[in-house]
PLY file of the C-alpha trace (Angstrom):
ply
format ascii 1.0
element vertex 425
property float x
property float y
property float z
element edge 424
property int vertex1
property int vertex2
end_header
72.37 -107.23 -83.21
69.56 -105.01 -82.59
66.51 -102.75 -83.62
66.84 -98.92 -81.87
64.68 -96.47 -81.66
65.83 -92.70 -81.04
63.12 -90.67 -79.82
64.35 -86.79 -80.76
65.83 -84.86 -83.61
67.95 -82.40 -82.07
71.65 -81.70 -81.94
72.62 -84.62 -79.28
70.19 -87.02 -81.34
71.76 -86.22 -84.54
75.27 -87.00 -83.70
73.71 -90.41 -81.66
72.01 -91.04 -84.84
75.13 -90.63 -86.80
77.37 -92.90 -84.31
74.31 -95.67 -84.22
74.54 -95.29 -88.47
78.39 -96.08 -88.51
77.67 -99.56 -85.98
75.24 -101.31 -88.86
76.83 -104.70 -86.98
75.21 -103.53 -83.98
72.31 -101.56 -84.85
70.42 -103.26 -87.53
67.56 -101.28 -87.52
67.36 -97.66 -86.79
63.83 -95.63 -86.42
64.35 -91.97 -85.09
60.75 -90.31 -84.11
60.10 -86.72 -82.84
57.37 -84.51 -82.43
58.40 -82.60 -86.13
58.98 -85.63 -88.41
60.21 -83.77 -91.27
63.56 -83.14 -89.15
63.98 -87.14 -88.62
63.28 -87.41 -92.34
65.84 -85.03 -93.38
68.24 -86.94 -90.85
67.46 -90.40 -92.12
68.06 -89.24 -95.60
71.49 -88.01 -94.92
72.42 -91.07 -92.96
70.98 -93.11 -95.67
72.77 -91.55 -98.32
76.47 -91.36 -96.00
76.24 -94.51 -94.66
74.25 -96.59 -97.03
71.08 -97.36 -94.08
67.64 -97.87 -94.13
66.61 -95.60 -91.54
62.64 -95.19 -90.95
61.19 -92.19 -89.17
57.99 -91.66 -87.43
55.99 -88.66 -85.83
54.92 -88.82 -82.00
54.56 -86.42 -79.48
56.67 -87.54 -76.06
54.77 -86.07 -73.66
51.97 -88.63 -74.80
52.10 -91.84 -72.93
49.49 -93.46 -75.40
51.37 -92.11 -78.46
54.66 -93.73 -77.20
53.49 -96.99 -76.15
51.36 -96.96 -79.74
54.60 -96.42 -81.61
57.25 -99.11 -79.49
54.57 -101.56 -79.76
54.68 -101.14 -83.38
58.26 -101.50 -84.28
59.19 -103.29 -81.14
62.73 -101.80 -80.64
65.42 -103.56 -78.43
66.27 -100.31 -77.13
64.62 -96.73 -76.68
66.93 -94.43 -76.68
65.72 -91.01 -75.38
67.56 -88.01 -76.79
64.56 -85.45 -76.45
63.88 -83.08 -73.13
64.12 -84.00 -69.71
60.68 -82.85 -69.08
60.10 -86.01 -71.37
62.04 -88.67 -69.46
59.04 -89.82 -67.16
56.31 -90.42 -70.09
59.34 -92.31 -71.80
60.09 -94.48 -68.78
56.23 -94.91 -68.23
56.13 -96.13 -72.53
58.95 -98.24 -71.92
57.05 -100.17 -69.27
54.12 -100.17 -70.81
55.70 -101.59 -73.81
57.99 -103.60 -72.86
61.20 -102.19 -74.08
64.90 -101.55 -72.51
65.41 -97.68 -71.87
68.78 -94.95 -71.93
68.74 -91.52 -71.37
71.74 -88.68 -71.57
69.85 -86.60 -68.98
67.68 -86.90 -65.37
64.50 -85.67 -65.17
63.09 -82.04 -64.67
59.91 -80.93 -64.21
58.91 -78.22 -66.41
56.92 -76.14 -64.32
58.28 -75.75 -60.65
55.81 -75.83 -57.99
55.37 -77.40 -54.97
53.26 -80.33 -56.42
55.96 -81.07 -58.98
58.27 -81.16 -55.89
56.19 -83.07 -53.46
58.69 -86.34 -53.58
62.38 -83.88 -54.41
65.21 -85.16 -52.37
67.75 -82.32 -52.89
67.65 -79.28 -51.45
65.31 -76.63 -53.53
62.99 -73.98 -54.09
59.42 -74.74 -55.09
59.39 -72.35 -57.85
62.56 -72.33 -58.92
64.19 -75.22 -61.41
65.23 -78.25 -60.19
66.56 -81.57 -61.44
67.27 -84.53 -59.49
66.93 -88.64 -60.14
65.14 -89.81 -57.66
61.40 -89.21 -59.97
63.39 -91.86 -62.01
64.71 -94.03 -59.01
61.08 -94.36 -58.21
60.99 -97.11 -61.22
64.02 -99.45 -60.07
61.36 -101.60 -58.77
58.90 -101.82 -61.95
61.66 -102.11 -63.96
63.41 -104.97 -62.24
59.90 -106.97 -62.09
59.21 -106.19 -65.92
62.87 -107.83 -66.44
64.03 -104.38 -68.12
66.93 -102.59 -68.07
66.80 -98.11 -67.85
70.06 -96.90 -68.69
70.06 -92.96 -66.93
72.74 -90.28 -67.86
74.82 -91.71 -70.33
76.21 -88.59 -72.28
79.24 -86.82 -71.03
78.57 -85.34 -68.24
76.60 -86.86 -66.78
78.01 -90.03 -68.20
81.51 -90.16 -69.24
82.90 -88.39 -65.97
80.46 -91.40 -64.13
82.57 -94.09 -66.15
85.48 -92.02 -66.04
85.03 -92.28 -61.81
84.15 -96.15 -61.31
87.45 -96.69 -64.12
89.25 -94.85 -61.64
87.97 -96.75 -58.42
88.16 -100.10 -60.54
92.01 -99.71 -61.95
93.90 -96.77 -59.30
92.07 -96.16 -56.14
91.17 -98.52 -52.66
89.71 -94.92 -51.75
88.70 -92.27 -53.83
87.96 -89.48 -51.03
87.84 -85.75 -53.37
85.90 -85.77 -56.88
85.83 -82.82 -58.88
84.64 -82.73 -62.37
85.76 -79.92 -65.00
83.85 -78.91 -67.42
85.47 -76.36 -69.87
84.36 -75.03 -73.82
87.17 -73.00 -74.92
84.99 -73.07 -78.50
84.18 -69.83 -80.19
80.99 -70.20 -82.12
81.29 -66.31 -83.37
77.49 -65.00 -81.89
77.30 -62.68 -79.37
75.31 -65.20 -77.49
74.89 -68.81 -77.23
74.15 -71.66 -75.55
75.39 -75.30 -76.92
72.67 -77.06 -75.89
68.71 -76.70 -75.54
68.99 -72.92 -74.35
65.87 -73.70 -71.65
67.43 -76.12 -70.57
71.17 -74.66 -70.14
69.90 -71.37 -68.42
67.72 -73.42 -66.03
70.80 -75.22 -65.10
73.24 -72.90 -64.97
71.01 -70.38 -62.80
69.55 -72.24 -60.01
71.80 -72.35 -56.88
74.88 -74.29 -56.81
75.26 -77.74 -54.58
77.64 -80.13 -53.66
78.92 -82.37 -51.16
80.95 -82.73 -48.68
80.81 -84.43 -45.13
78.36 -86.60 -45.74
76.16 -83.85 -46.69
75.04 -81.37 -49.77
75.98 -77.41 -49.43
73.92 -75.09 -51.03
75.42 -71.92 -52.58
74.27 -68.75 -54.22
74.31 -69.21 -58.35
78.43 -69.69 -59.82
79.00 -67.80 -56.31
82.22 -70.15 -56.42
84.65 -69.95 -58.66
88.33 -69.72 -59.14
91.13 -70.41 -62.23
92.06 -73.74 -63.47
94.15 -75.08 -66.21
92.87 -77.41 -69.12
94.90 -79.20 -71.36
95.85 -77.63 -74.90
93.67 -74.82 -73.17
95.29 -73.32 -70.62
93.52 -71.48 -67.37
89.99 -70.53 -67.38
87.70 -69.29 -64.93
85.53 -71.94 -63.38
82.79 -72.03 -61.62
80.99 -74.33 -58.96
77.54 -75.72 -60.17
74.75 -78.17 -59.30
75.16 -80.96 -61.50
73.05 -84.20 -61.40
76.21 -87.11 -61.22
76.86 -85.75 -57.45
73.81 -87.34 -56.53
74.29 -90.96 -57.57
78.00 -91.05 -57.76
78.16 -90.33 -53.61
76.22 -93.16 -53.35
78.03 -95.55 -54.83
81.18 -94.68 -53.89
80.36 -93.76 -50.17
84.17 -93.03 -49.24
83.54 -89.76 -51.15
84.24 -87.16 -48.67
83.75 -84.47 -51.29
82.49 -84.06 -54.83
81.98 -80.73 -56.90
81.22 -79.59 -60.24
82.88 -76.99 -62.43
82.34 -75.31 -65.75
83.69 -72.65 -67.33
82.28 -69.32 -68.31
83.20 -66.55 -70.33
82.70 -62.93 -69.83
80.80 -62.05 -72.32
78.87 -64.50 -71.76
78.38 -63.99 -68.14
77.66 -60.54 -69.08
74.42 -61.49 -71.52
73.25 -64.17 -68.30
73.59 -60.89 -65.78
71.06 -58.70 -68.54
68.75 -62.01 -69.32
68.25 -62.08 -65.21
67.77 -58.44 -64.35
65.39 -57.57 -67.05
63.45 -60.94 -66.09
64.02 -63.15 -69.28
65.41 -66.24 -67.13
61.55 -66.29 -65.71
59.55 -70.26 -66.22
56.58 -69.24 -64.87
53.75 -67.63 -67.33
53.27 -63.86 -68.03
50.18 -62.01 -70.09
50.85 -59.42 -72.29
48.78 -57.55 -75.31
49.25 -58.76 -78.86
47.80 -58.94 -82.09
45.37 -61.68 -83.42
45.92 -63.05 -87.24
42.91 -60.60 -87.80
45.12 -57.42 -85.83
42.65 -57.72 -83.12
44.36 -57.10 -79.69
44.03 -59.90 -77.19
45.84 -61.25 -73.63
48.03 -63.82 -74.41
50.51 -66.28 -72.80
53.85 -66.74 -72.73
57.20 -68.00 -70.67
59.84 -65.35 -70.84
62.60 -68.29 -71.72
60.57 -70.21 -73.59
60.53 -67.23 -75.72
64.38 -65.97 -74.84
64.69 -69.50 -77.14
62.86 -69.22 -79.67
64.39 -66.30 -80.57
68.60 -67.18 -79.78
70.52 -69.29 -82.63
69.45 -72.70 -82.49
72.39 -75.00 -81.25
72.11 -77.17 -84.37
73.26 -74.08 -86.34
76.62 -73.43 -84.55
78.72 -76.03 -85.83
80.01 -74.82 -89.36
81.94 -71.88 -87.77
82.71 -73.16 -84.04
86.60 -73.16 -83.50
88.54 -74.43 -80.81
87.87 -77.57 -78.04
86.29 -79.00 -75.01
88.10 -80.04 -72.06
86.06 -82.24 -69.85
87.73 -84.98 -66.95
87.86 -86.11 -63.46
89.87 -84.98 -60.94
90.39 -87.40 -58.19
92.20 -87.61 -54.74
92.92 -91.17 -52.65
94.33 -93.82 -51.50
95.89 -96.58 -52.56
98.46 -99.33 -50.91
98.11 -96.76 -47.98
99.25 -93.65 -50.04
97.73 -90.65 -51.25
97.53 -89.98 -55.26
95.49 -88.06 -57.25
94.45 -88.88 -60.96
92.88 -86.61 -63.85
91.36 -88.10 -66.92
89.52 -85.95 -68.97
89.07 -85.67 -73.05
89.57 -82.99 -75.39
87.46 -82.38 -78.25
87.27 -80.45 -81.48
84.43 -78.90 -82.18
85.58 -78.32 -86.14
86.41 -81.93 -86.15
82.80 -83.05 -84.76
81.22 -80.78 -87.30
83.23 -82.25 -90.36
82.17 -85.45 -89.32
78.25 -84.92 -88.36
77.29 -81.39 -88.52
77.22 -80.96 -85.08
79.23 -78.84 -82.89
81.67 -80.15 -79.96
79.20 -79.79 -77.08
76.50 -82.04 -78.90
78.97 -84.44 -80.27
80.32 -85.52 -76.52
77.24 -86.35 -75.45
75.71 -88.37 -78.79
78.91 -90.66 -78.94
78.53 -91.87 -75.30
74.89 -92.24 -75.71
75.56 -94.60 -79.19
78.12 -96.31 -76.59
76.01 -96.93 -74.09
73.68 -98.18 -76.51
76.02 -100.38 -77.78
77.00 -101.81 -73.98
73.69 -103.07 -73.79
72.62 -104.75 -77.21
76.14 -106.68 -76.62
74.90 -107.94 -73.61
77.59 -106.28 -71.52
75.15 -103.72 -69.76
72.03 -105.59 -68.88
70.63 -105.70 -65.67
67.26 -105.45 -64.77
66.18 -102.47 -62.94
66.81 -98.51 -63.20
70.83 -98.02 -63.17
73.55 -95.01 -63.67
76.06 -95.51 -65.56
78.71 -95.79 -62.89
77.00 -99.17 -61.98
78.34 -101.09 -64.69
81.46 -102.25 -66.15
83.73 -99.22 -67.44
86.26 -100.92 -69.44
84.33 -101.94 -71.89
82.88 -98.73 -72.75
86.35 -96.59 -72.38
87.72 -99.05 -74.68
84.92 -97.67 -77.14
85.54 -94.18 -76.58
88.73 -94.66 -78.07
87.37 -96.39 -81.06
84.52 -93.87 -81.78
85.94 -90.51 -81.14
86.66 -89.24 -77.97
89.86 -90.60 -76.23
91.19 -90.29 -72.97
94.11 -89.40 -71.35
95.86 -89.63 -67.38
97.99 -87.43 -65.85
98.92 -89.43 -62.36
100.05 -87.89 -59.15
99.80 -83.85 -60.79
98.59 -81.19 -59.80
94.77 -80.77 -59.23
94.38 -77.31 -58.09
91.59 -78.32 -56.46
0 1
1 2
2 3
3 4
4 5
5 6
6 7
7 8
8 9
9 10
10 11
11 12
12 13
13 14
14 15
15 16
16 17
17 18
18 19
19 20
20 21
21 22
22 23
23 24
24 25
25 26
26 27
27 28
28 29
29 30
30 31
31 32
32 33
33 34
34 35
35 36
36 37
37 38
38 39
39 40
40 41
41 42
42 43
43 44
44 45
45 46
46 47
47 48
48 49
49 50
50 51
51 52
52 53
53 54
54 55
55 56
56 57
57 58
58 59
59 60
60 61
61 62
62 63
63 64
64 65
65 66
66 67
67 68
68 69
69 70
70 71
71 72
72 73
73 74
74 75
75 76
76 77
77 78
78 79
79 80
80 81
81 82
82 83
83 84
84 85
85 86
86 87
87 88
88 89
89 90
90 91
91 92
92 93
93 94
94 95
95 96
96 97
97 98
98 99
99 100
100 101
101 102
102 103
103 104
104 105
105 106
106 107
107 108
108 109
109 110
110 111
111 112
112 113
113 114
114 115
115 116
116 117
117 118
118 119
119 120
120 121
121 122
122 123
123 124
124 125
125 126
126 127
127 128
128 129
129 130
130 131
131 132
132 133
133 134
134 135
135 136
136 137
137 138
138 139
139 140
140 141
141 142
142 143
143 144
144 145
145 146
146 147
147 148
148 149
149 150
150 151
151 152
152 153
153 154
154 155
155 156
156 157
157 158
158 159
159 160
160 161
161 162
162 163
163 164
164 165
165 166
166 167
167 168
168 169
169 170
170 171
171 172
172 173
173 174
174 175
175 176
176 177
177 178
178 179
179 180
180 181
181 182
182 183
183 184
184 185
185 186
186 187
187 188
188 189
189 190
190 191
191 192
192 193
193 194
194 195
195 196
196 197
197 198
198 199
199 200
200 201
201 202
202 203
203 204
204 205
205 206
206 207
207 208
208 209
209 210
210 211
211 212
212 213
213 214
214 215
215 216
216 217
217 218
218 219
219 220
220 221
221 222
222 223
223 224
224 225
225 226
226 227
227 228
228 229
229 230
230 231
231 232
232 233
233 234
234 235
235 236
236 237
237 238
238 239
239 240
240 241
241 242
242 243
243 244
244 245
245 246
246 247
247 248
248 249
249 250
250 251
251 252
252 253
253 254
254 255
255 256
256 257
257 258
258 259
259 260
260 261
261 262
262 263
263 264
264 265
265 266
266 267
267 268
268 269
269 270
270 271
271 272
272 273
273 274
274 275
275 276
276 277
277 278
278 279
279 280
280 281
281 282
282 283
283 284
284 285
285 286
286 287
287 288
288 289
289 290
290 291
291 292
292 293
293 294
294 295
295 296
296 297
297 298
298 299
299 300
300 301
301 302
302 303
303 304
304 305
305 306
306 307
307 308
308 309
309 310
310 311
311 312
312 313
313 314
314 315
315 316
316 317
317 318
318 319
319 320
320 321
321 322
322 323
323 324
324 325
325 326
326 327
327 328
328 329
329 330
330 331
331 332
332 333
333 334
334 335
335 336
336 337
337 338
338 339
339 340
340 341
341 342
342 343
343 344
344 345
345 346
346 347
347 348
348 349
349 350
350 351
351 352
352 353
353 354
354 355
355 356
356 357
357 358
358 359
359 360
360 361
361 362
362 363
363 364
364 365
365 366
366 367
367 368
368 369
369 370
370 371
371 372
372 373
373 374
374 375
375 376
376 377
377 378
378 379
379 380
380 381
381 382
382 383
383 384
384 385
385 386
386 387
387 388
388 389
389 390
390 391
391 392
392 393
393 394
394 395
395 396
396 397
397 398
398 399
399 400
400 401
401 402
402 403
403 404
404 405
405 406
406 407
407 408
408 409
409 410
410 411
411 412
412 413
413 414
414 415
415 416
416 417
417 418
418 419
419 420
420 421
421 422
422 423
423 424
């Protein structure tokens, strides 16, 4: 139906890439570009070879307007679908424009280096030098994007994404009301390191450290970092300690579902890897901002350099790409919800379990990346149908769910209900 082209070559990108592969009556043409084009190249030959493609590749740098729009003016995709950083999503929108292609992310935008100027136009509560993420850099195109006749696509991985869908299924099919949101997040995996993270570790550990936030009462609460928590119970998994987190689908899914009277974020943690986080902060490796420090030249001479403490706590942690041949054990991710409906209160949990030793067998990815590459091919998919097109700068949540959960049952992560049980929450 339609000529893609996946900007990124990491974990997320690979499984997308893999998904996108499988749909040839979809996707007819597949280009995946990065800033290293020998790891697109080594992609494209394995989906070639598995899936009997003709995948192209290309090199570009995505923090490079020019470079972008120079490259979709080229091969002219239908779709861009941006699997690379967040940092990245604002040059990508800006191409997009510029070029005049459709646009999907898995992930809303984040400056890379806090500071007040960054944060002149931040909505949320924040911190000037601390991280922050928040959509409305990207809401700031609706109107562009609506004259240009395109359509932007934001947050369509799991979470955000799936737990969006899994929401606006629930207001379309069980709900007049939905009044109390809460959306569990839980790896019970075990990738065998002593440390971890599943995804880009920058990215997780800015995440997962800045202060919590949710809201209730028609307004956000701030809270110390995981300073709530408490035990819940997963499916297949059993309890695990979870803990209360900023998470970017708040934001837009209180707004278009304003009878919302609450709506919180969970995700579980382990000890030992609480533990590791507690050492990485005290001895200052969670740091973004710059530090100098003495160190040899490729002649030995001594000289100041450079660096970002996590910048470097990454380069030097097992790549998330790597974990998959020896993860064991599941996901749990779902919706908990509490309203009305006919005049009666219910509550409803969907959520989706998902094997990481399963994801790996089919595309060398662990668990964490493979939930969020299927919805992005998914989303993808909604729109070269025709069944999510509007012009403009949308979440997820804003367009038809049935559709898509049909397809999550079709391409590897089903869903299941429990009505009227137990939320704990």
């Amino acid at each position: 139906m339609g000529r893609v082209l996946i900007i990124g070559a990491g974990g997320v990108a690979t499984v997308a890439a893999h998904k996108v592969a499988q749909n040839k009556d979809v996707f007819t043409e597949i280009k995946i570009a990065s800033r290293t084009e020998s790891k697109c190249k080594a992609l494209a030959a394995i989906l070639n070879e598995k899936y009997g493609t003709n995948v192209t590749t290309a090199q570009v740098d995505a923090d490079s307007v020019e470079q972008l729009v120079a490259l979709m003016t080229d091969y002219k995709p239908e779709l861009v679908m941006n699997l690379a950083l967040p940092y990245q999503d604002l040059t990508i929108m800006e191409a997009c424009l510029q070029a005049g292609c459709n646009y999907l992310d898995t992930a809303n935008y984040e400056p890379e280096f806090p500071s007040a100027e960054a944060y002149k136009d931040a909505v949320l509560p924040h911190h000037d030098d601390q991280p922050h993420f928040e959509y409305s850099w990207q809401w700031a195109y609706r109107e562009r994007f609506e004259k240009a006749g395109l359509c932007a696509i934001l947050g369509c991985g799991f979470d955000p994404g799936v737990t969006s869908i899994y929401t606006a299924y629930a207001a379309k099919h069980h709900f007049d009301e939905m009044h109390y949101l809460d959306i569990v997040d839980c790896n019970a995996g075990n990738h065998h390191k002593a440390f971890a993270t599943n995804f880009n570790p920058e990215i997780n550990l800015r995440e997962i450290t800045q202060e919590g936030l949710y809201w209730e009462d028609g307004k956000y609460v701030v809270t110390e970092p995981m300073a709530i928590h408490k035990p819940l119970n997963y499916p297949n998994v059993g309890p695990r300690e979870s803990y209360l987190l900023h998470h970017e689908e708040i934001e837009s899914l209180v707004i278009n579902y304003p009878t919302l009277k609450r709506a919180r974020f969970w995700m579980t943690f382990g000890e030992a890897y609480l533990k590791h986080l507690e050492v990485i902060q005290n001895i200052g490796m969670d740091r973004i901002d710059e530090v100098e420090y003495m160190a040899p030249d490729e002649d030995g001479v001594m000289r100041k350099v450079k660096i970002v403490p996590l910048q470097f706590l990454k380069a030097v942690l097992p790549n998330p790409q790597d974990l998959g041949e020896n993860y064991e054990g599941e996901t749990s991710i779902g919706c908990r919800i509490r309203g009305l409906r006919g005049g009666e209160e219910h509550t409803y949990y969907v959520y989706n379990n998902c094997s990481h030793q399963a994801a790996y067998e089919e595309t060398g990815m662990q668990g964490v990346s493979y939930t969020t590459g299927v919805p992005a091919m998914i989303g993808a998919m909604m729109f070269m149908k025709g069944l999510w097109n509007m012009p403009g700068v949308h979440n997820v949540e804003e367009f038809d769910p049935d559709p898509f959960m049909e397809q999550l049952n079709i391409q590897g992560l089903p869903w299941h209900e429990i009505h009227d049980g137990d939320l704990e929450l």
